[in-house]
C-alpha positions as CSV (number, residue, x, y, z in Angstrom):
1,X,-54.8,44.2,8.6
2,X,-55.0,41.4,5.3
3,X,-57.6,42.7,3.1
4,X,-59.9,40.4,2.2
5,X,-60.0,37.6,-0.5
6,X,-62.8,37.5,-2.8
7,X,-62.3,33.5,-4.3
8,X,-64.5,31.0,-5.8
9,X,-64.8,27.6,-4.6
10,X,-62.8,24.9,-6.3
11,X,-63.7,21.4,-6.9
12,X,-61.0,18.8,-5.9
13,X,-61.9,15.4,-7.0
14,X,-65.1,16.6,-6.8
15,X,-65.2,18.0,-3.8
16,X,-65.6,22.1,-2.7
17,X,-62.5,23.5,-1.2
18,X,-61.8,26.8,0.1
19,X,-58.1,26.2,1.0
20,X,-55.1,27.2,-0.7
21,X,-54.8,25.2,-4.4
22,X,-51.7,25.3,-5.9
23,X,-51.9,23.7,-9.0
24,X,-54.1,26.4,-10.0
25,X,-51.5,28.1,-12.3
26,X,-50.6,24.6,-14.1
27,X,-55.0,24.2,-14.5
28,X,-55.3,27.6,-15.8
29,X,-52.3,27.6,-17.7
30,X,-53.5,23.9,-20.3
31,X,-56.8,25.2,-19.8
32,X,-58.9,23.2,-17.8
33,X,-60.5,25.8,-15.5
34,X,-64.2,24.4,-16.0
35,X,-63.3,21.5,-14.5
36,X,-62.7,23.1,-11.5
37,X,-64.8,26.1,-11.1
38,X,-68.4,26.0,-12.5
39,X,-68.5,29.5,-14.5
40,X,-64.7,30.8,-14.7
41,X,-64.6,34.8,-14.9
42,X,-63.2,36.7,-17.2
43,X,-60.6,37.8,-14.6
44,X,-59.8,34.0,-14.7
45,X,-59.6,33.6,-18.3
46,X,-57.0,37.0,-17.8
47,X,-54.8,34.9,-15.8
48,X,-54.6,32.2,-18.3
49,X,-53.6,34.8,-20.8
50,X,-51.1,35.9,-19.1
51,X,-49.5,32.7,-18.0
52,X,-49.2,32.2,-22.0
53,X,-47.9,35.2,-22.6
54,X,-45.0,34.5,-19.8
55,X,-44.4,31.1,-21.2
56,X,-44.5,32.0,-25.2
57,X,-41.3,35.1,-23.9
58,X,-39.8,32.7,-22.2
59,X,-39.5,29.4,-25.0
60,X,-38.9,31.9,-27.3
61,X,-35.8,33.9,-25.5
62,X,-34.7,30.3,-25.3
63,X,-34.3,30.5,-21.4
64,X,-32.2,33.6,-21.9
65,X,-34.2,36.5,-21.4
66,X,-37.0,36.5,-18.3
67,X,-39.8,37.4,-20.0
68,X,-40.8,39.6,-17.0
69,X,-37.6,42.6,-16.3
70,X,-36.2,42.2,-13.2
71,X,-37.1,38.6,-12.6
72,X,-34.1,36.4,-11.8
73,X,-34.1,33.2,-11.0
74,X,-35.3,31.4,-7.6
75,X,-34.4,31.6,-4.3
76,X,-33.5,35.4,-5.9
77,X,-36.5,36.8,-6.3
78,X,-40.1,35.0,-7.1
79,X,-42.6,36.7,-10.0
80,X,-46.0,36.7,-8.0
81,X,-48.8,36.6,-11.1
82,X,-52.2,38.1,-11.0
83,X,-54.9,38.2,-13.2
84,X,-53.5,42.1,-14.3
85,X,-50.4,42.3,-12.6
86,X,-46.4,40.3,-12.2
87,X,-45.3,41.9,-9.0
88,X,-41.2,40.6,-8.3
89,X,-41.3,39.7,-4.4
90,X,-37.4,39.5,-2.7
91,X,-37.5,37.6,0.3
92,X,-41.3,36.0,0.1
93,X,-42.2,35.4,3.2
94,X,-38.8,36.2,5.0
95,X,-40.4,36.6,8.5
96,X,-42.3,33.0,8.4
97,X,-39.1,31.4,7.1
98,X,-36.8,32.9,9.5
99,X,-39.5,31.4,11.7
100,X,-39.2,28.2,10.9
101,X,-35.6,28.1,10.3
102,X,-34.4,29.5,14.0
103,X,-37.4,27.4,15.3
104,X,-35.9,24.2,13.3
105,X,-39.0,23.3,12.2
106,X,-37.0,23.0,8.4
107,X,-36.5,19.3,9.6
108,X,-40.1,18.6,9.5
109,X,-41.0,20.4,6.1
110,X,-41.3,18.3,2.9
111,X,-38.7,19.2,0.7
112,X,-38.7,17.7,-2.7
């Protein structure tokens, strides 16, 4: 069973939307949470802390170092980052992409 999801609504283009966003990390990271969510938590402004404190290990290693042990670069291993937590996740989602792949529905997907 999923547990549930406790979110906020976020405004796209002025809109509500309940769905997935996934810029989100990018918004919190310069900043700009208010324009998305009318009253940002204090769990939010946790995330944005510690998206600064991934970035400032990383520029300052000089891309040498992951700032997070254990976290090697994509399709590797993926850092998934909460407000007061970096779990590293092999295989994300290895069941829906073996899913896809043996289905062939890779030739559909949008690949940039």
């Amino acid at each position: 069973m999923t547990p549930i999801q406790y979110f906020n609504l976020v405004k796209t283009l002025g809109y509500p939307s309940s769905y997935a966003f996934h810029p989100w990390d990018a918004i919190a990271f310069f900043d700009h949470m208010e324009h998305y969510i009318e009253s940002p938590t204090t769990n939010d402004y946790i995330f944005r802390d510690e998206l600064h404190r991934i970035v400032r290990a990383f520029v300052r290693s000089g891309g040498k170092r992951s700032p997070i042990p254990g976290w090697e670069s994509f399709p590797k291993n993926i850092a998934l980052i909460t407000r007061d937590n970096v779990t590293i996740i092999h295989n994300y989602h290895l069941d829906k992409c073996s899913f896809w792949k043996e289905n062939g529905f890779e030739d559909y997907a949008w690949v940039s």
